[in-house]
N, C-alpha and C positions, 0 to 999 in steps of 0.2 A: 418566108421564101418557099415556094414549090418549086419540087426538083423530080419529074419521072412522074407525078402522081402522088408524092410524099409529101406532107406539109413539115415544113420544119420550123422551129418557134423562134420566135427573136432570141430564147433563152440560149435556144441551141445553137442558132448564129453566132453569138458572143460567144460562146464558148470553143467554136469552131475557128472563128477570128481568132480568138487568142493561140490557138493550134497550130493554125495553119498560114497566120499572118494575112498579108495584102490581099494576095490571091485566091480569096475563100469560094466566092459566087462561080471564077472560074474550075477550081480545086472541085467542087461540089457537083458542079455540071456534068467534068468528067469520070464521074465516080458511075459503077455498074450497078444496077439493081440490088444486088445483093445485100450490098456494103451500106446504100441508103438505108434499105429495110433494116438491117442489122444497129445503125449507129439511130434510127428511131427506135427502137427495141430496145437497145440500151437506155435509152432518153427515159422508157416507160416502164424498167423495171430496174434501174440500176440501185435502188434502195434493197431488192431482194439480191438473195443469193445466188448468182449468175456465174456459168462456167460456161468455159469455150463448148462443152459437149452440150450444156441445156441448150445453147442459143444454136447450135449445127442441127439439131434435133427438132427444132421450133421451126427451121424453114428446109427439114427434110434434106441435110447435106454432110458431105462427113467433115469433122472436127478438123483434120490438116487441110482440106479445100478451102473449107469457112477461112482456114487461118492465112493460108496462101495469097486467098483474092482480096481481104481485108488488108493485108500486110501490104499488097502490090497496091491498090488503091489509095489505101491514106495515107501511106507513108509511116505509119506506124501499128507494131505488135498488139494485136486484139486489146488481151489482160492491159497493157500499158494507159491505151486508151480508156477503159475502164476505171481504172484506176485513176488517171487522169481526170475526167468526168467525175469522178465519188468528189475527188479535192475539191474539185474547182467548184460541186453543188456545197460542200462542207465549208470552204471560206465565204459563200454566200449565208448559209445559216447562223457562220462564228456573227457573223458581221447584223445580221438582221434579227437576230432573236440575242442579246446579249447574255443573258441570266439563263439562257438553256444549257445545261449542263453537255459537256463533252461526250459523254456516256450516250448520250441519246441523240448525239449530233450523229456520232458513229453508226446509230442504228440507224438513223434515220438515209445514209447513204449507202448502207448495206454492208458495214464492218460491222462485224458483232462483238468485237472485242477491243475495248475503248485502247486501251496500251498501243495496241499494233497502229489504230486509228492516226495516235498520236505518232509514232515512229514515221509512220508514211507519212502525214502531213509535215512535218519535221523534213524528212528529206523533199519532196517538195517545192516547200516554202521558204527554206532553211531558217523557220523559226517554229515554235510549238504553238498549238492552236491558241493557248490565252495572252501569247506574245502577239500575233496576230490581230487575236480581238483586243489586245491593248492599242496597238498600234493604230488599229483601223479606225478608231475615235480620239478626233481632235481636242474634245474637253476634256479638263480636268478632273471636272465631279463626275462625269460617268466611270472613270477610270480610278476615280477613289471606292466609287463604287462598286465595280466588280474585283476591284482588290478585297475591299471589306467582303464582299460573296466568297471570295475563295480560300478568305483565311477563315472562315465558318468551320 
């Protein structure tokens, strides 16, 4: 979908669906320049380590503005979204790479500290990442198998 001049990915779409329910395309349409550019910004670095002042800094605005017009637009607190966005790539990777370890699921969404990783996902999901990736495969022998992995 393009929105203002922004392309947004189907990845993003889906993830914005799940956010924002029914009304996405609408949701979207109504959103100011800022908040597009910002939630693609995020799309493209939210593996690094990103704060409300890097990303106010990035398009030259101060850090409470950034947060005000993000807040008034999507209906939700900058960080929250963020945060939201790390899970929602993190139960894509629990789910698609089986045998990657936690540690590097973490980094790879921009937590750098696997524990915390897991606490968040946990509140979340309200299950822990290898409950998740159990749950999320329907056979038996892959699930005998990442048990055997983790009792390693």
């Amino acid at each position: 979908m393009k929105s203002k001049g922004v392309v947004l990915s189907p990845e993003k779409m889906s993830f914005l669906k799940e956010l924002w329910g029914h009304d996405t395309e609408a949701h979207i349409d109504s959103l100011g320049l800022i908040s597009i550019y910002v939630i693609s910004y995020i799309d493209a670095n939210f593996h690094k380590v990103i704060t409300r002042k890097k990303i106010a800094a990035h398009f030259n605005i101060s850090p409470d503005y950034l947060s005000r017009v993000f807040q008034k637009e999507c209906e939700i607190c900058l960080m929250v979204y963020i945060t939201r966005f790390r899970m929602y790539n993190g139960k894509k990777i629990l789910v698609s790479f089986p045998h990657m370890k936690v540690k590097d699921i973490s980094l790879d969404v921009g937590i750098s500290d696997a524990a915390y990783f897991c606490r968040l996902f946990k509140k979340h999901t309200q299950m822990s990442p290898q409950a998740f990736r159990l749950k999320s495969f329907a056979h038996d022998d892959i699930k005998s198998n990442l048990l055997a992995d983790s009792s390693r």
